[in-house]
NUZARO-805996 format. One record per residue (C-alpha): residue in three letters; residue number from 1; x, y, z. Coordinates in steps of 0.25 Angstrom, whole numbers, plus 5000, padded with zeros to 4 digits. Layout:
BEGIN
SITE  residuo  num    px    py    pz
SITE      ALA  NUM     X     Y     Z
...
//
This chain:
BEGIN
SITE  residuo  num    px    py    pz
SITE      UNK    1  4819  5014  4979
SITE      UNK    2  4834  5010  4976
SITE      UNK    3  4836  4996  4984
SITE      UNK    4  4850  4995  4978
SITE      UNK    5  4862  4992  4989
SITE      UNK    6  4874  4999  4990
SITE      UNK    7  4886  4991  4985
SITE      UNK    8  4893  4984  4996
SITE      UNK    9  4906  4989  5003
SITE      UNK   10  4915  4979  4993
SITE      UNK   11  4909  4983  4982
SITE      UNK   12  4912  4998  4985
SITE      UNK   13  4924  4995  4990
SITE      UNK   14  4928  4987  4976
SITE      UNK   15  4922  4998  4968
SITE      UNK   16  4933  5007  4972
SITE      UNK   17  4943  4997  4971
SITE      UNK   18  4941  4992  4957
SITE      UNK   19  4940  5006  4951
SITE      UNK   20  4953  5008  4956
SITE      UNK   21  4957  4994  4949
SITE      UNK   22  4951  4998  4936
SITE      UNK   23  4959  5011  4936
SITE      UNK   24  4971  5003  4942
SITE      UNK   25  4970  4994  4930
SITE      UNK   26  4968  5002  4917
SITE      UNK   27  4984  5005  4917
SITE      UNK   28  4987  4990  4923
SITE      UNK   29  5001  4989  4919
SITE      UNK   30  5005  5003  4922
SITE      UNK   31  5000  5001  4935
SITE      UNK   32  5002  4987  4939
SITE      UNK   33  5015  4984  4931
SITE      UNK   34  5023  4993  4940
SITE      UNK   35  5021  4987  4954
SITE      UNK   36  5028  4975  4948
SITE      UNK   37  5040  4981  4944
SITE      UNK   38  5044  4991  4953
SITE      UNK   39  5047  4982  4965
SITE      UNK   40  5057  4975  4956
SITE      UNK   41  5063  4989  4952
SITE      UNK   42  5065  4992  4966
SITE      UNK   43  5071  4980  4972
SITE      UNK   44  5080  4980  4960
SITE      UNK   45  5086  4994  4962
SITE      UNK   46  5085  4992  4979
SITE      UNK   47  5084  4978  4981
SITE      UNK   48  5095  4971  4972
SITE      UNK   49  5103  4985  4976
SITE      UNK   50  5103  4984  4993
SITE      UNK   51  5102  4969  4991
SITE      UNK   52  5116  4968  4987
SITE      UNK   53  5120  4976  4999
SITE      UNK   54  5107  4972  5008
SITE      UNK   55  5105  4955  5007
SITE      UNK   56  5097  4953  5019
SITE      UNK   57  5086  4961  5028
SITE      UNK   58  5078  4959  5040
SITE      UNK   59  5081  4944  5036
SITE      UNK   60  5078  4944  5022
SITE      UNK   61  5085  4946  5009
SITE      UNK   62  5085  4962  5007
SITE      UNK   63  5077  4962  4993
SITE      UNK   64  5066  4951  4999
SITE      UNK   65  5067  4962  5011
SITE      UNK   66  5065  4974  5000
SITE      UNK   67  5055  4968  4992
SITE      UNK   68  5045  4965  5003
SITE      UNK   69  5043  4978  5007
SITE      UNK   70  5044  4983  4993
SITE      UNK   71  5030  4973  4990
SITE      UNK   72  5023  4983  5002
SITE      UNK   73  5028  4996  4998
SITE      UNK   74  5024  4994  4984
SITE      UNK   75  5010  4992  4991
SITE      UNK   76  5011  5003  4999
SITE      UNK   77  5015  5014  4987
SITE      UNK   78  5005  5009  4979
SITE      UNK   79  4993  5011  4989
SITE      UNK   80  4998  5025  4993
SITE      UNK   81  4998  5031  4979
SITE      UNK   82  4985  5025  4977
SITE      UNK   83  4978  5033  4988
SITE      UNK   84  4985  5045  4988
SITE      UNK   85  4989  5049  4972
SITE      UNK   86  4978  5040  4967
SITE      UNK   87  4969  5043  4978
SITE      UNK   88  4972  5058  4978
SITE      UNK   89  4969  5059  4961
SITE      UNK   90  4954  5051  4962
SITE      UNK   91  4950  5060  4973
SITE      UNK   92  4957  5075  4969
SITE      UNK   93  4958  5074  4953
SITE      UNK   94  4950  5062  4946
SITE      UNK   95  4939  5063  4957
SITE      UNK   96  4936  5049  4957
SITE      UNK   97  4931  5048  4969
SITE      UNK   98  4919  5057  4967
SITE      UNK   99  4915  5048  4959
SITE      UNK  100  4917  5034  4968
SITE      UNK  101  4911  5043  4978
SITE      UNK  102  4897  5044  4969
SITE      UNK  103  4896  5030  4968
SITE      UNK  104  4891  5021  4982
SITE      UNK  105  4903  5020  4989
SITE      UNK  106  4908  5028  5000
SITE      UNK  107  4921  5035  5004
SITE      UNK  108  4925  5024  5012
SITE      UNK  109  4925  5013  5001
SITE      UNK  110  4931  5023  4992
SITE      UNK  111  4943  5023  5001
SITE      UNK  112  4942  5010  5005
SITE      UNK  113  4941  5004  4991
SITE      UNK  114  4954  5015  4987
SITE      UNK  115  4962  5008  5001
SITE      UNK  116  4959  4995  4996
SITE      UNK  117  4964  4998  4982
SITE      UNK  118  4975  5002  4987
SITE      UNK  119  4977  4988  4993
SITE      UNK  120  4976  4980  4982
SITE      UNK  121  4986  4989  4975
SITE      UNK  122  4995  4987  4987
SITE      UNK  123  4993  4972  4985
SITE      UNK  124  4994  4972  4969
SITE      UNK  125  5011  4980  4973
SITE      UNK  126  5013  4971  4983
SITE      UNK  127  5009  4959  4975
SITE      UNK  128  5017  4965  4961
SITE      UNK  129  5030  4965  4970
SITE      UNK  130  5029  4953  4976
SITE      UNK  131  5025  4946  4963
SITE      UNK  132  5039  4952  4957
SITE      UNK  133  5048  4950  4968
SITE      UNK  134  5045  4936  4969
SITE      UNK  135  5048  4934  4955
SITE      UNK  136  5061  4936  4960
SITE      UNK  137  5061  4928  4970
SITE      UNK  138  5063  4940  4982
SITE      UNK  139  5050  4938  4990
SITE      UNK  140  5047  4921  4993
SITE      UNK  141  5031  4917  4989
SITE      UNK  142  5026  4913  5001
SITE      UNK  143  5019  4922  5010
SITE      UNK  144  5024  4934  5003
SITE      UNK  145  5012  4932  4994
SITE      UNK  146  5004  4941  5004
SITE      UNK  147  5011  4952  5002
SITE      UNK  148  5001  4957  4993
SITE      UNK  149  4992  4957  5004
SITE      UNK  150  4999  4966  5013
SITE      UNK  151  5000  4974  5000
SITE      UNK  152  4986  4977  4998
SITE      UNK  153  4986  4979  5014
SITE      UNK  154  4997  4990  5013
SITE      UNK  155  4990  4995  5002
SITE      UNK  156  4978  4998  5009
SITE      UNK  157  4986  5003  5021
SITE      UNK  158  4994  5013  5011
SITE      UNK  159  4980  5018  5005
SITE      UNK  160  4974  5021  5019
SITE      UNK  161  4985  5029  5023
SITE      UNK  162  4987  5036  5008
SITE      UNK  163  4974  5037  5008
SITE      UNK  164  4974  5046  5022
SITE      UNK  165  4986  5054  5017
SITE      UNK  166  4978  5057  5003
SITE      UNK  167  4966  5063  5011
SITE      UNK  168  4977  5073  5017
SITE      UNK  169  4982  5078  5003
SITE      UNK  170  4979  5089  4995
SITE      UNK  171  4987  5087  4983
SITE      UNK  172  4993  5076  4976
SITE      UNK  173  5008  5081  4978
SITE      UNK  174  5005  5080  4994
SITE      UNK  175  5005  5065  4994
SITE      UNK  176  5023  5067  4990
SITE      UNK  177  5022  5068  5006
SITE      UNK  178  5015  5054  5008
SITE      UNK  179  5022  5046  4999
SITE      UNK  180  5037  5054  5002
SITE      UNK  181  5035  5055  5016
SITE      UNK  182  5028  5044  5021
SITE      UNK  183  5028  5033  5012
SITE      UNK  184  5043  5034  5006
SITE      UNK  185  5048  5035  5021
SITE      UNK  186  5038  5021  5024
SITE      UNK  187  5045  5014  5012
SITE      UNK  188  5058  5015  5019
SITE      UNK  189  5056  5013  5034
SITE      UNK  190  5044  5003  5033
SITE      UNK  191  5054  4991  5031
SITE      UNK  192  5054  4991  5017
SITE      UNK  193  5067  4991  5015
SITE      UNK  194  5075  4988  5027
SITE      UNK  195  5067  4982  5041
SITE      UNK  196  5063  4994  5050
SITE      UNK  197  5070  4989  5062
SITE      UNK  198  5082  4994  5054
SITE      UNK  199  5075  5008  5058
SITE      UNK  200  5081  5017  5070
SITE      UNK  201  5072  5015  5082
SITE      UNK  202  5067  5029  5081
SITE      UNK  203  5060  5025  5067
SITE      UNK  204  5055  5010  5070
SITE      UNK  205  5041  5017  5076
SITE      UNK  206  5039  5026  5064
SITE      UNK  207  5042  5013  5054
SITE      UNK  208  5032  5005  5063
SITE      UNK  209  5021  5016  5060
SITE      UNK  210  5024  5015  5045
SITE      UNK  211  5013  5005  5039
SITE      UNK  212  5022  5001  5030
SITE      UNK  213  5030  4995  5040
SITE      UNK  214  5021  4985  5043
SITE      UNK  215  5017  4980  5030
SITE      UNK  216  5031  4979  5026
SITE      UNK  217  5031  4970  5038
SITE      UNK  218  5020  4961  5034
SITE      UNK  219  5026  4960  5018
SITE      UNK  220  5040  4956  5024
SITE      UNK  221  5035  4946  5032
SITE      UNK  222  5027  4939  5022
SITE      UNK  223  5038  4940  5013
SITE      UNK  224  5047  4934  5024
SITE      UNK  225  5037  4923  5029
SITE      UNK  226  5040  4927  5044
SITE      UNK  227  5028  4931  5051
SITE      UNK  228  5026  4938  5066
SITE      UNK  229  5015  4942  5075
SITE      UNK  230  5020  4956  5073
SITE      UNK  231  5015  4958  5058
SITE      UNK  232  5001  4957  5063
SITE      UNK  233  5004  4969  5070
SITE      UNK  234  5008  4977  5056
SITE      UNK  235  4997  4970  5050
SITE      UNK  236  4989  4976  5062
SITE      UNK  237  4995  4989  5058
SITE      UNK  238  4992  4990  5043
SITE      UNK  239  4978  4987  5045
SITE      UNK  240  4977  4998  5058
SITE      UNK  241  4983  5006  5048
SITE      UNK  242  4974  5004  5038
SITE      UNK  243  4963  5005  5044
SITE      UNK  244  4967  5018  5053
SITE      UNK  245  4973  5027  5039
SITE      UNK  246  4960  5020  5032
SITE      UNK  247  4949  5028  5039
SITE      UNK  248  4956  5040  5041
SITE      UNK  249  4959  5041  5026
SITE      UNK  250  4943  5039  5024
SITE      UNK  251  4940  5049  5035
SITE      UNK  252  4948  5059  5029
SITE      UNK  253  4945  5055  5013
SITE      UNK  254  4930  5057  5014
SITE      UNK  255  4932  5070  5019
SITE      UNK  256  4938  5073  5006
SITE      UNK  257  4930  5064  4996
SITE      UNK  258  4917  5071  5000
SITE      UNK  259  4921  5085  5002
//
């Protein structure tokens, strides 16, 4: 008789998440060396560029402005090519899951463990930008040092909602629709890179639905020390979100994984 337990829901949960590290980790420097030098790419050729033209924004210097938003996009990139592209080749061509899947854990704590991955890549972005704009003295250290943890936040938000659209695809090259058509327009009419109540009326709700939106909100008033009751409405928002895309994801991702 086999009186051996089950292993718990965080060790499950971990399982997934450190095999994704390990991976993650055999080519270190070609995956972790980049987040840490494209935010200064970019702000060089945008930043210094429009900040000649552009010195203050929505009561800030324009680069502060630029690079706040620039720390949760990078998080918000990053955990939507994990779970879609990486997501897509472990369950269509590598087959990784079927394997995951014979050991004792479920398809919920595989999905859960990838959303969760997801996250802490999203706060390893956020935290590799802020790290190098404060070298140069754009973002202040004080309260902006919890930037990272809106990142890992976005990050899972962005794998619940990458995840969903990955259950809808087919092949690889559909996914050009996600990232052109819904994640390029978000970058740009989020508050990224100019506030949103610069927007014609007739676009304010559509920005307001946008989830980036509201973590650019949360970064930027970190970033600015100023703080109202409102943010607890966007942080409302991301986790709603979360929650809502999460288990629609899940519903639909069994389907396929035990087929």
């Amino acid at each position: 008789m086999n009186n051996s337990k089950p292993p718990s829901l965080w060790t499950r949960l971990y399982s997934v998440w450190f095999r994704h590290t390990l991976v993650y980790t055999r080519n270190l420097l070609s995956n972790g060396l980049p987040p840490f030098l494209e935010p200064l790419i970019f702000l060089a050729g945008v930043g210094l560029g429009l900040g000649k033209y552009i010195l203050s924004m929505d009561g800030m210097p324009y680069l502060q402005f630029l690079a706040s938003g620039i720390m949760i996009t990078s998080a918000m990139y990053t955990a939507a090519f994990e779970c879609t592209y990486g997501t897509f080749i472990r369950l269509e061509f590598d087959k990784v899951y079927d394997g995951m899947l014979a050991a004792p854990i479920t398809v919920n704590d595989l999905l859960i463990g990838e959303m969760f991955w997801a996250g802490t890549k999203g706060f390893f972005f956020a935290f590799a930008v802020l790290s190098m704009i404060s070298l140069f003295g754009i973002i202040p250290l004080a309260t902006s040092v919890f930037v990272p943890l809106v990142g890992f936040l976005t990050g899972v938000m962005f794998a619940s909602v990458s995840l969903l659209i990955t259950s809808f695809v087919k092949t690889i090259d559909q996914f050009n629709f996600y990232f052109t058509g819904i994640l390029s327009p978000m970058f740009f009419f989020s508050g990224v890179v100019f506030p949103v109540n610069n927007l014609p009326k007739v676009l304010l709700p559509i920005a307001e639905i946008m989830p980036l939106t509201h973590s650019v909100r949360l970064v930027r008033a970190l970033c600015a020390v100023h703080f109202e009751a409102g943010l607890l409405l966007d942080l409302l928002y991301c986790l709603t979100f979360t929650a809502v895309m999460g288990y629609l994801a899940i519903q639909r991702l069994r389907k396929r994984m035990i087929q």
